[in-house]
LUMPA-549868 format. One record per residue (C-alpha): x, y, z. Coordinates in Angstrom, 2 decimals. Each point is the difference from the previous one (the first is absolute). Example, Ala and Ser with C-alpha at 12.3 -4.5 7.8 and 13.67 -1.06 7.14 Angstrom:
// LUMPA-549868
+---------+---------+---------+
|      px |      py |      pz |
+---------+---------+---------+
|   12.30 |   -4.50 |    7.80 |
|    1.37 |    3.44 |   -0.66 |
+---------+---------+---------+
// end
This chain:
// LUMPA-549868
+---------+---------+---------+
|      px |      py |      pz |
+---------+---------+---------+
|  -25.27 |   59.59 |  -47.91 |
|   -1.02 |   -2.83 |   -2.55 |
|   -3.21 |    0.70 |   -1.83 |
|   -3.18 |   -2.61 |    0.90 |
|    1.22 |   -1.31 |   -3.57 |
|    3.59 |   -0.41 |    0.66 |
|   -0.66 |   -1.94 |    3.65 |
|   -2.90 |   -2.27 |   -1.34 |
|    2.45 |   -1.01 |   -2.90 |
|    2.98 |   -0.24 |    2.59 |
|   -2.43 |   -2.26 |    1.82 |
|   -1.20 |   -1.99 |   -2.28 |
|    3.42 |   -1.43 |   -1.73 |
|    0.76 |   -0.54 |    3.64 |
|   -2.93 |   -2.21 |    0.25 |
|    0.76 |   -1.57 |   -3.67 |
|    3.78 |   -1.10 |    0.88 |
|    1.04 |    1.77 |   -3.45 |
|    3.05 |   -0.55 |   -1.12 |
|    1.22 |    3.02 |   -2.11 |
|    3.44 |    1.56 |   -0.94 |
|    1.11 |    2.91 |    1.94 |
|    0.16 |    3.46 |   -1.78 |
|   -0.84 |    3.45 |   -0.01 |
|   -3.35 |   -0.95 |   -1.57 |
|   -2.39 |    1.86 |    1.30 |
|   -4.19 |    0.35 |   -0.13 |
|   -1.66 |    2.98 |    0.03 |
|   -3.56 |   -0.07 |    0.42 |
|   -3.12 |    2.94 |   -0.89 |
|   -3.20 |    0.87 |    1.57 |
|   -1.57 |   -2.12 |    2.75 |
|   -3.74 |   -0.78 |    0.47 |
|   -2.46 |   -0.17 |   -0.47 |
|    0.55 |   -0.18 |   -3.75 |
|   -3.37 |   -1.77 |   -0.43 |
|   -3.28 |   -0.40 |    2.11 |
|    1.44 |   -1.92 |    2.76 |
|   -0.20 |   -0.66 |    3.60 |
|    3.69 |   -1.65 |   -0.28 |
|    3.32 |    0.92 |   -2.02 |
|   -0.36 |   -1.68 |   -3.38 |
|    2.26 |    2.41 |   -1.60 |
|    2.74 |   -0.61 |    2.40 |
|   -0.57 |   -3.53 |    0.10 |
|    0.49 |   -0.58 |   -3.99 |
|    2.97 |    2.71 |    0.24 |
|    1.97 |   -1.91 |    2.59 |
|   -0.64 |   -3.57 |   -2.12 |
|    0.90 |    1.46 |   -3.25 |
|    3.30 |    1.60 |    2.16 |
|    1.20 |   -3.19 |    1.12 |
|   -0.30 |   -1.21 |   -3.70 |
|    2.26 |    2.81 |   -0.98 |
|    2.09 |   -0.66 |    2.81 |
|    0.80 |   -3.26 |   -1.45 |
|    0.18 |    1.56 |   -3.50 |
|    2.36 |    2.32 |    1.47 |
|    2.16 |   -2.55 |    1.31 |
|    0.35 |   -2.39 |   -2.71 |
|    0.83 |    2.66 |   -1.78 |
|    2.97 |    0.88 |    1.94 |
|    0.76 |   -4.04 |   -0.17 |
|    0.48 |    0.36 |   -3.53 |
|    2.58 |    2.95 |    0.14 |
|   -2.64 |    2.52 |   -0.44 |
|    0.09 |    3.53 |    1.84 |
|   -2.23 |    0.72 |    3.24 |
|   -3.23 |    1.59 |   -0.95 |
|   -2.94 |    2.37 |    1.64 |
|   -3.03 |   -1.73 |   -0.31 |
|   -3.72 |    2.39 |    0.72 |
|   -3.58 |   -1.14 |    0.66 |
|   -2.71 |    2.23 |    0.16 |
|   -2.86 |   -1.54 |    2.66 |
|   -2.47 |    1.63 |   -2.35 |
|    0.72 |   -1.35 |   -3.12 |
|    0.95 |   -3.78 |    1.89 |
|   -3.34 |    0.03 |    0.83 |
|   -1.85 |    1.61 |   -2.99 |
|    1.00 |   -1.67 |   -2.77 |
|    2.34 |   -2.49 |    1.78 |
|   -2.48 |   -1.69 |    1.92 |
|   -2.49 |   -0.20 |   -3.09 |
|    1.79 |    0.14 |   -3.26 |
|   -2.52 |   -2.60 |   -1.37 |
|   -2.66 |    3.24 |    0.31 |
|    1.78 |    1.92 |   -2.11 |
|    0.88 |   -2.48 |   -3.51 |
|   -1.67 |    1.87 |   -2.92 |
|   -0.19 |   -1.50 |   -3.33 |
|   -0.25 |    2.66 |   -2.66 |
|   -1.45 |    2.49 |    2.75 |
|   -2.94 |   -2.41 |    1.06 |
|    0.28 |   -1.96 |    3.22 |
|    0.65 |   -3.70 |   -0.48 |
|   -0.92 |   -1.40 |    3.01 |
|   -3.68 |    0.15 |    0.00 |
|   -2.57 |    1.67 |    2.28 |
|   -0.76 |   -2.07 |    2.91 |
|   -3.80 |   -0.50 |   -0.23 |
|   -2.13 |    1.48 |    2.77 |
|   -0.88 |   -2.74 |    1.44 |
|    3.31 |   -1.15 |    0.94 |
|    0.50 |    3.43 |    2.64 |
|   -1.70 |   -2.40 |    2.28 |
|    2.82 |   -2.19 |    1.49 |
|   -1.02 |   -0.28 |    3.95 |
|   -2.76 |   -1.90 |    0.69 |
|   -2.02 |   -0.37 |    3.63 |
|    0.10 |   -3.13 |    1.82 |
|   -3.08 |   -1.54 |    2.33 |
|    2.20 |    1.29 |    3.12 |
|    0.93 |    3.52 |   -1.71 |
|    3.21 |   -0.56 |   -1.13 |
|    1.23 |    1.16 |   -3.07 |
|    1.82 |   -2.49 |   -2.93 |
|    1.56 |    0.61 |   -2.53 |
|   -0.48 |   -1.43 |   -3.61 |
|    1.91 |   -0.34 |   -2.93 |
|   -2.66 |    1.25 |   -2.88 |
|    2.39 |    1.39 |   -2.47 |
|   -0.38 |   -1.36 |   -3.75 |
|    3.47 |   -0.71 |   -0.34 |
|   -0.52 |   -2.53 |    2.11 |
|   -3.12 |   -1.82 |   -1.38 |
|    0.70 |   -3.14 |    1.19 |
|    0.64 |    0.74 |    3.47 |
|   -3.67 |    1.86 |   -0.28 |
|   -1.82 |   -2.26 |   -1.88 |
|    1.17 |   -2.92 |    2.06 |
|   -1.15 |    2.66 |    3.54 |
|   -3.40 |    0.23 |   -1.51 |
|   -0.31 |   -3.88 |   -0.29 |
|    1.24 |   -0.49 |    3.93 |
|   -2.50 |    2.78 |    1.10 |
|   -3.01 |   -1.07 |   -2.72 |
|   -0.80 |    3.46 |   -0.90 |
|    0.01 |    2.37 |   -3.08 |
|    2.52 |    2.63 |   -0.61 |
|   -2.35 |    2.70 |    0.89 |
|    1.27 |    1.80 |    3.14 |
|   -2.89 |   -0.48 |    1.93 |
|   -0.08 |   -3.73 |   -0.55 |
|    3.94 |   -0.16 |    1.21 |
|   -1.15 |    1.88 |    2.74 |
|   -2.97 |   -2.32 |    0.91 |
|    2.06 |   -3.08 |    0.13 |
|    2.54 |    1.49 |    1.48 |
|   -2.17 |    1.05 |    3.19 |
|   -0.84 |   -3.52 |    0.34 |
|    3.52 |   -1.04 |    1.23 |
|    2.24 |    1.41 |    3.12 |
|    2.86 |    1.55 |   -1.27 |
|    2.76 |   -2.20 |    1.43 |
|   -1.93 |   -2.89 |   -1.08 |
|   -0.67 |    0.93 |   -3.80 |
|    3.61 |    0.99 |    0.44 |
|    1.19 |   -3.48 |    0.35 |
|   -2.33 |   -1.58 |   -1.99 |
|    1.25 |    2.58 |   -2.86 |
|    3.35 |   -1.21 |    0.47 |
|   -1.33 |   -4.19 |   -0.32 |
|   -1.17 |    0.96 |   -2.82 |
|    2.67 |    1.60 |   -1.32 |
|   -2.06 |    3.59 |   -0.66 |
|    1.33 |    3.36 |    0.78 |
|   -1.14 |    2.26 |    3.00 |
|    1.21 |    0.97 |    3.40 |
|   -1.88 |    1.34 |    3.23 |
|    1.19 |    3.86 |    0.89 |
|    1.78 |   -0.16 |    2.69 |
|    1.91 |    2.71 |    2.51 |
|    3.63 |   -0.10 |   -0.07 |
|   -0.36 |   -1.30 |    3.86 |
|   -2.25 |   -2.99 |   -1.74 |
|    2.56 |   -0.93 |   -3.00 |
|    3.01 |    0.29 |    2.28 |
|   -1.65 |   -2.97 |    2.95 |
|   -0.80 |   -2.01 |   -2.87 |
|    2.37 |   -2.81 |   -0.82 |
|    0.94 |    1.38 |   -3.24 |
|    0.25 |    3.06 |    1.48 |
|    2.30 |   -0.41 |    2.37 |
|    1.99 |   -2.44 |   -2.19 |
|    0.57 |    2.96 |   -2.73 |
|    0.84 |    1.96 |    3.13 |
|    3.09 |   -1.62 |    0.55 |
|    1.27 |    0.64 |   -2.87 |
|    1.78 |    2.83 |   -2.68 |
|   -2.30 |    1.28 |   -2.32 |
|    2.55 |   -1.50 |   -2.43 |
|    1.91 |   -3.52 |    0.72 |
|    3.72 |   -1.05 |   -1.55 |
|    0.20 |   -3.84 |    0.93 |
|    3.12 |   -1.41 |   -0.96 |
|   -1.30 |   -3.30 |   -2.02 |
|    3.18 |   -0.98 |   -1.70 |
|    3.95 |   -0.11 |   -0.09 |
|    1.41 |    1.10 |   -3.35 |
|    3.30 |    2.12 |   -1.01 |
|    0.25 |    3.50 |    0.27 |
|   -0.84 |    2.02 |   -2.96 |
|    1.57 |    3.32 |    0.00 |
|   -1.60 |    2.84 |   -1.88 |
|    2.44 |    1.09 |   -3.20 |
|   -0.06 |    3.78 |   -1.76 |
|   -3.11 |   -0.08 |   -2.16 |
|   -2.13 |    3.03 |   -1.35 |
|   -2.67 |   -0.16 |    1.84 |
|   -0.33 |   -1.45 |    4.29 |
|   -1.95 |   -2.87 |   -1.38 |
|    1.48 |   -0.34 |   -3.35 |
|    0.34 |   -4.08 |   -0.61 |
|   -2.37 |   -0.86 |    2.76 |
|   -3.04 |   -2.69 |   -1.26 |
|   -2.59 |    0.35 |    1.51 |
|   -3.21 |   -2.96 |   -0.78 |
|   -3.71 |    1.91 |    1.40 |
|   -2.47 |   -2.08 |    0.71 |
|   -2.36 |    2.45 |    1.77 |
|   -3.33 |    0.74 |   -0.62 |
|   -2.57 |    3.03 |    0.95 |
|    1.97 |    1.93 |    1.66 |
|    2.91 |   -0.19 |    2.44 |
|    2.13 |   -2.58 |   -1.99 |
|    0.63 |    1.88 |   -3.26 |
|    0.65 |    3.20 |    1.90 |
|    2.98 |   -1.41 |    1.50 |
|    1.50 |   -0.89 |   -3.65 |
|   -1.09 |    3.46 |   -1.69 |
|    2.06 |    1.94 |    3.19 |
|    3.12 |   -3.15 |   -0.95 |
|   -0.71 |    1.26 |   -3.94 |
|    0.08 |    3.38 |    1.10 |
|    3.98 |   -0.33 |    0.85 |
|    0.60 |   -2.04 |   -2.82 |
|   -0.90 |   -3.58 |    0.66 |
|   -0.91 |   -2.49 |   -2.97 |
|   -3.59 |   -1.56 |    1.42 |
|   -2.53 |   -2.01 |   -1.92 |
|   -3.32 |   -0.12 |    1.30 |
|   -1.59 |   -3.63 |   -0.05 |
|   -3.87 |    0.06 |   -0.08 |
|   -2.29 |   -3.01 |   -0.63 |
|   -1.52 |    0.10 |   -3.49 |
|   -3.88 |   -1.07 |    1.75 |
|    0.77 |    2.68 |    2.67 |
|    1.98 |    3.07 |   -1.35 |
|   -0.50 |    3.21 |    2.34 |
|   -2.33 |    2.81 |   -1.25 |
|    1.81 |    2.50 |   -3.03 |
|   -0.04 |    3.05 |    2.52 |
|    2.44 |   -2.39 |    2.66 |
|    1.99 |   -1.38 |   -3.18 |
|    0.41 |    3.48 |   -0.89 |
|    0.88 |    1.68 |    3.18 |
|    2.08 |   -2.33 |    1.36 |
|    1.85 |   -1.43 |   -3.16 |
|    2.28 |    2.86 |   -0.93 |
|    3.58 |   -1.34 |   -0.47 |
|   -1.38 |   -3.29 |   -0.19 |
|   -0.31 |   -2.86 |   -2.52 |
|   -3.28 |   -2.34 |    0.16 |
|   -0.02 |   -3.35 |   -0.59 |
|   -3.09 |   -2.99 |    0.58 |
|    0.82 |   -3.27 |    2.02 |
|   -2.58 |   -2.31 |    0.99 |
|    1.17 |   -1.69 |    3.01 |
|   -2.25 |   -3.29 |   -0.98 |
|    1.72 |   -0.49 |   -3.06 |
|    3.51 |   -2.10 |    1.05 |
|    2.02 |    0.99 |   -2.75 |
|   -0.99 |    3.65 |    0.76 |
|    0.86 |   -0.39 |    3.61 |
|    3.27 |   -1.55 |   -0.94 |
|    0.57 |    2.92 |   -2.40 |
|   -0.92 |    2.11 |    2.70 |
|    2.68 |   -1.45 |    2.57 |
|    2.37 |    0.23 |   -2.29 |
|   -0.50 |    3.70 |   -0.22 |
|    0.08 |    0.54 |    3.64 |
|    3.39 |   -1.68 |    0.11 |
|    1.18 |    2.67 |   -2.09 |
|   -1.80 |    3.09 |    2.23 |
|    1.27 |    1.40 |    2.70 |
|   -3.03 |    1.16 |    1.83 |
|   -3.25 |   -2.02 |   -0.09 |
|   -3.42 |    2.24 |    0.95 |
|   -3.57 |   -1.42 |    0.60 |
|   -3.24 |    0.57 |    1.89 |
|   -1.41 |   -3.32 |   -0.09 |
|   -1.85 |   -0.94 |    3.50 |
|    2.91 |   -1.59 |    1.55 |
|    0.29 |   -4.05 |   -0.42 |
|   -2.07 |    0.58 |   -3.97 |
|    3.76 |    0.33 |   -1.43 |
|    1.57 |   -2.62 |    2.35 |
|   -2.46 |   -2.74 |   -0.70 |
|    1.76 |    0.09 |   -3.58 |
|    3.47 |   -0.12 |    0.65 |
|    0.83 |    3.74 |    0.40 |
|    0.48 |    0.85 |    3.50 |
|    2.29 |    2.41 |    1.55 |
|    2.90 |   -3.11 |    0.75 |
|   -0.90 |   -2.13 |   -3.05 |
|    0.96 |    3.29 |   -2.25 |
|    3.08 |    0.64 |    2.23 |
|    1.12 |   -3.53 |   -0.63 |
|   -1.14 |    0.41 |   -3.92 |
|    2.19 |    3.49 |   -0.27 |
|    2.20 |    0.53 |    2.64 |
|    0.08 |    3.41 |    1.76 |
|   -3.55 |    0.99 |   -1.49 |
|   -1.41 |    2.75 |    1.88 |
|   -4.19 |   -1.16 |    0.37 |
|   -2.28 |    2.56 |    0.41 |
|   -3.50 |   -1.47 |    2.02 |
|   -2.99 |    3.07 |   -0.08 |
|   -3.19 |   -1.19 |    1.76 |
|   -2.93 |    1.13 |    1.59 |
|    0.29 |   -1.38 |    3.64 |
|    3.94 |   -0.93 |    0.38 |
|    1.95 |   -3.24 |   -1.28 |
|   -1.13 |   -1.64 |    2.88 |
|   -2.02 |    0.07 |    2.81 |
|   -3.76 |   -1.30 |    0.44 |
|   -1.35 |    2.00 |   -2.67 |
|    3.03 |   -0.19 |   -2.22 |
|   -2.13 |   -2.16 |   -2.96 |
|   -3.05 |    2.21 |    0.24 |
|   -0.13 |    2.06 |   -3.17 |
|   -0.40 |    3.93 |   -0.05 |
|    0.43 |    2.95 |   -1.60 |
|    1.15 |    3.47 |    1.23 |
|   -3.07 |    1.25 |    1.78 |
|   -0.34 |   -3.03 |    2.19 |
|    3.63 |    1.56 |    1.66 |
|   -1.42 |    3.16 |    0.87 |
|   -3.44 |   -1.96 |    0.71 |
|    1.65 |   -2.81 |    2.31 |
|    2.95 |    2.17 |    1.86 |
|   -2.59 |    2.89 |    1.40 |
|    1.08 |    2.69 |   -2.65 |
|   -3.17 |   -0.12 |   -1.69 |
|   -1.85 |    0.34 |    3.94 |
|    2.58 |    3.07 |    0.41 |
|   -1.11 |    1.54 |   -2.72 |
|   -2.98 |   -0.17 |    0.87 |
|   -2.60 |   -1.64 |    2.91 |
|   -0.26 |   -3.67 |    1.06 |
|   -3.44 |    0.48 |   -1.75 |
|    1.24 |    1.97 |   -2.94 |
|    3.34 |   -0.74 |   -1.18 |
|    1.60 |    1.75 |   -2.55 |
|    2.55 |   -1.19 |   -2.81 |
|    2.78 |    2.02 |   -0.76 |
|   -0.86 |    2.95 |   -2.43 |
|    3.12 |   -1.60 |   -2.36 |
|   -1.95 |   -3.03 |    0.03 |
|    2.93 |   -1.72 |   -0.95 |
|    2.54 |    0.54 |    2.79 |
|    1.65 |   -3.39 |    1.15 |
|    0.36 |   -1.42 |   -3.52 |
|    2.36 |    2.79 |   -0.27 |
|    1.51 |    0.49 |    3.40 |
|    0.96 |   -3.93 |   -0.25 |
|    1.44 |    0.45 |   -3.53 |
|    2.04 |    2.59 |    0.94 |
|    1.30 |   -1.63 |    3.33 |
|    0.20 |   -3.23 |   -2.17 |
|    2.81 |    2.04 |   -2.41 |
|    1.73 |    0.88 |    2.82 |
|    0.26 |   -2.87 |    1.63 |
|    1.52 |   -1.83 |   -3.23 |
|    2.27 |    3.03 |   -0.33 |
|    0.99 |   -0.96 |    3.51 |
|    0.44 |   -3.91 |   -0.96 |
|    2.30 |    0.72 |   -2.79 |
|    2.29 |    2.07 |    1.93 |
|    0.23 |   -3.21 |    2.62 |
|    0.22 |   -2.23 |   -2.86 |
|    3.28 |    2.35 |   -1.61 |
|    1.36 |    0.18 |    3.57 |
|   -0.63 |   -3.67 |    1.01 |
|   -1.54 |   -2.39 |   -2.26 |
|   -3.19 |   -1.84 |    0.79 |
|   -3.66 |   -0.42 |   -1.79 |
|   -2.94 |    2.10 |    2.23 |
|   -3.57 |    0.13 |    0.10 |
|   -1.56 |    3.51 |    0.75 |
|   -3.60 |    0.35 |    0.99 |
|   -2.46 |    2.75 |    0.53 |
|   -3.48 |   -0.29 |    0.28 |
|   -2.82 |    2.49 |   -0.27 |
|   -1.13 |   -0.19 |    3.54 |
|    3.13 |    0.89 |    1.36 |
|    0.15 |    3.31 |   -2.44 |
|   -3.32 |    1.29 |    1.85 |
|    1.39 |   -0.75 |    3.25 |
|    3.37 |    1.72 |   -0.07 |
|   -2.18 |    2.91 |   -1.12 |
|   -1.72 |   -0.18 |    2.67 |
|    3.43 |   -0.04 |    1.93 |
|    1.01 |    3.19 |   -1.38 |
|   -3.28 |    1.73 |    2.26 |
|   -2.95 |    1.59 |   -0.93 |
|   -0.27 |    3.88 |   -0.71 |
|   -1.15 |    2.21 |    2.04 |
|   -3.91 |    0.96 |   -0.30 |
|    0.47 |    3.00 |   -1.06 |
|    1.73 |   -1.41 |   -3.11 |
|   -3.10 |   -2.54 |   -0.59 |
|   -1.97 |   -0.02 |   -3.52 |
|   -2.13 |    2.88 |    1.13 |
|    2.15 |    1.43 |    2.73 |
|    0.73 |    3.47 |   -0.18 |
|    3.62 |   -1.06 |   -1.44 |
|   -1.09 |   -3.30 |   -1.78 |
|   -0.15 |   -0.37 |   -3.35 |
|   -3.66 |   -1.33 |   -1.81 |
|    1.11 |   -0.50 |   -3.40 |
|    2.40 |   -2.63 |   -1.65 |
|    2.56 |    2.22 |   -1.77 |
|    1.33 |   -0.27 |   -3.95 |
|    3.25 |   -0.56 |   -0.79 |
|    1.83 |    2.69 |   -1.32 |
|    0.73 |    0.36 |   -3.66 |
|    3.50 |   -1.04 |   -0.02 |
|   -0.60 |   -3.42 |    1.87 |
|   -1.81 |   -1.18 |   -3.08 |
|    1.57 |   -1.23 |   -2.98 |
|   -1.23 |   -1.30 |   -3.39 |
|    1.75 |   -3.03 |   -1.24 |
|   -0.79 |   -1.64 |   -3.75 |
|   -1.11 |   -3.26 |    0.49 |
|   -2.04 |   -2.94 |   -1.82 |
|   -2.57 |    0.95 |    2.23 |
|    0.19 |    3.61 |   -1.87 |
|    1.10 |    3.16 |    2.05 |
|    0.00 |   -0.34 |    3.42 |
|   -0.43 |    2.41 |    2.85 |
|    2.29 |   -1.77 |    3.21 |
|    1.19 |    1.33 |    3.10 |
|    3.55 |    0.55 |   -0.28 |
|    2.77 |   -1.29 |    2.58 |
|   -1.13 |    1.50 |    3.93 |
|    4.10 |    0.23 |    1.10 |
|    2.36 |    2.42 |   -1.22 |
|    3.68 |   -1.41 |   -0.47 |
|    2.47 |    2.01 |   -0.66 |
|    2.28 |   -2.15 |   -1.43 |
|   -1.91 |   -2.79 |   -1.37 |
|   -3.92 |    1.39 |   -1.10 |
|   -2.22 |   -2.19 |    0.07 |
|   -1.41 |   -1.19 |   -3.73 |
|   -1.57 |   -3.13 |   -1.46 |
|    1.69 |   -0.86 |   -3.64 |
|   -2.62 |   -1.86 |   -1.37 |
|   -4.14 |    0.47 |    0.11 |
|   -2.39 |   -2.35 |    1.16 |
|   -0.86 |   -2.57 |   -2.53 |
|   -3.13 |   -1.75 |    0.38 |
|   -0.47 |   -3.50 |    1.66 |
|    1.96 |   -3.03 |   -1.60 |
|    1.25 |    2.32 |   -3.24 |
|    3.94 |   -1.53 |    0.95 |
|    1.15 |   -3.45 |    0.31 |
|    1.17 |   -1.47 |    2.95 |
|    3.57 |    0.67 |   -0.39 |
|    2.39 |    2.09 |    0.98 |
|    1.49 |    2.45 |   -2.43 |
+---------+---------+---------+
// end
């Protein structure tokens, strides 16, 4: 009899209309949850998405003469580091993604009708906080957020929020998210979509080193999702450049974790001759990332069809909070508003206590990983048939196909008799130190064992805008 693993993977490349080779490839999986303190299966959840990437590793592999391969995932170590490697970058033996201050613990705020919202008061994101404190007219202070936030209803402030283009999202139950309109629109779909946008001819994979040896790949993502799909595409061998804005360059910690294998160039989009430049290295890519709210990148002349007709058989890679489209599709979020939104954050906890996940990141990384696979999946149809496609994922849909795979049972609850109440290390060997410009780093290695082709970046992360924009 299949393992839970083994059926929930079976099920969900059903659900994904994968296209990969047959072989004898096969995927072993380790341990089951809970991994972490859970209510739900977040180790088997970032074990099956990083097994469909492999999958499709596995496959183009074999498309380029190479031999079938066993591939492994351990649920424990998918979920701790894999579904926090940003956690774990040490420069020199010293953390380099700062303490959170206290202050910031305090995310869910009451409402005048005792609902609980959500708000986005991270300082990465100042702007989105400072521009929160101006639409509410209060201090930073916690109990000031919390005074003007009891003013409002909480479906109310939630809309006016989203007029005025500030970040937060009412609690709701999974029954709530899924009657909504966005709800039931994300619903009816795969938790990740391959739209044919273009024709183009086939182009078949050749014998190469590597499974992604040749492949360009042009990452536009930010904080967080985005560049995870890239570093898993470097991981295998691709050639990616990571395009940041020079006024708007992610934090060192994110440029770190996520740029290993990876170039880094600046483009400022409002600057024609750099957006020309920029075009013109698309046309040479063959994968195209970003994580821009959707319609930002399409308002300057690089949507999913305008690329396909620029380069021809371009796989485009979409990563957004809410889905590509949809009623909420231009509403801007990060990864807690998934598990906030979808009624993972409720399941964790109470309608009048929800609780985040204890990875705290969980769909940036679910979505990057389902991202890879799905552009492992795009190339094969691309070798086999020709054509450009755009594949999108969105962080909402990561929390709810968690909440797909079914809860635990409470026994197995943080504080059940078989839960677990502490967040795991990693183990020794699944950190690596890597010489860098940014000194010696500390970095979670690659989650998935290969056999045949181990995962490894060949270059460290550079910091932001130290290439040109060009390929090599």
């Amino acid at each position: 009899m299949k393992s839970l693993a083994n059926s929930s993977l079976d099920s969900l490349l059903a659900k994904l209309d994968f296209e990969f080779l047959e072989g004898k490839s096969e995927v072993e999986f380790a341990g089951m949850d809970p991994v972490v303190p859970s209510r739900y299966r977040p180790g088997l959840a970032s074990a099956v998405a990083l097994a469909a990437q492999a999958m499709g590793i596995a496959s183009i592999w074999r498309a380029r003469g190479g031999r079938d391969q066993s591939i492994n995932v351990d649920l424990r170590r998918a979920a701790v580091p894999g579904l926090r490697t940003l956690a774990y970058v040490m420069r020199n033996g010293v953390p380099i993604q700062l303490k959170r201050p206290a202050s910031e613990d305090t995310v869910f705020f009451e409402t005048r009708d005792g609902r609980q919202i959500y708000l986005l008061r991270h300082a990465f994101y100042h702007e989105h906080f400072s521009r929160m404190l101006a639409f509410l007219d209060c201090s930073s202070a916690t109990a000031s957020i919390a005074k003007a936030v009891g003013r409002w209803d909480a479906f109310a402030l939630e809309e006016a929020l989203a007029e005025a283009k500030v970040i937060g999202a009412v609690a709701r139950t999974r029954e709530e998210w899924l009657a909504s309109p966005q709800g039931r629109h994300l619903a009816s779909r795969v938790p990740v979509e391959i739209e044919l946008i273009g024709e183009s001819a086939p182009e078949p994979f050749k014998p190469a080193d590597r499974p992604l040896s040749g492949l360009r790949v042009v990452d536009m993502g930010h904080v967080l999702a985005g560049p995870v799909v890239s570093r898993q595409l470097a991981e295998q061998g691709a050639e990616v450049i990571h395009i940041s804005a020079p006024h708007q360059p992610d934090p060192t910690h994110v440029v770190v974790d996520t740029g290993f294998g990876k170039r880094s160039a600046f483009a400022d989009l409002d600057r024609p001759a750099e957006l020309a430049q920029l075009r013109e290295l698309i046309a040479g890519a063959d994968v195209f990332v970003h994580s821009w709210r959707p319609g930002s990148l399409e308002a300057r002349g690089l949507s999913p069809r305008a690329l396909a007709e620029l380069r021809p058989g371009l796989i485009y890679v979409s990563v957004s909070c809410y889905g590509y489209d949809g009623p909420w599709a231009t509403r801007a979020g990060y990864d807690p508003l998934g598990q906030v939104v979808s009624g993972l954050a409720v399941g964790e906890g109470s309608i009048n206590a929800p609780v985040l996940a204890s990875t705290f990141t969980l769909n940036d990384y679910l979505a990057g990983y389902l991202g890879a696979a799905g552009v492992a999946s795009a190339l094969l149809k691309r070798a086999q048939s020709g054509g450009s496609y755009h594949v999108k994922v969105s962080l909402t849909s990561c929390s709810m196909w968690l909440q797909e795979l079914g809860q635990l049972p409470p026994e197995q609850w943080p504080g059940g008799p078989q839960g677990i109440s502490k967040l795991p290390l990693p183990q020794s060997d699944e950190i690596g130190i890597t010489r860098t410009s940014f000194g010696d780093i500390e970095h979670a290695l690659p989650i998935v064992t290969y056999s045949e082709t181990p995962g490894r970046w060949d270059i460290p992360p550079e910091p932001a805008g130290a290439s040109p924009l060009l390929w090599t």
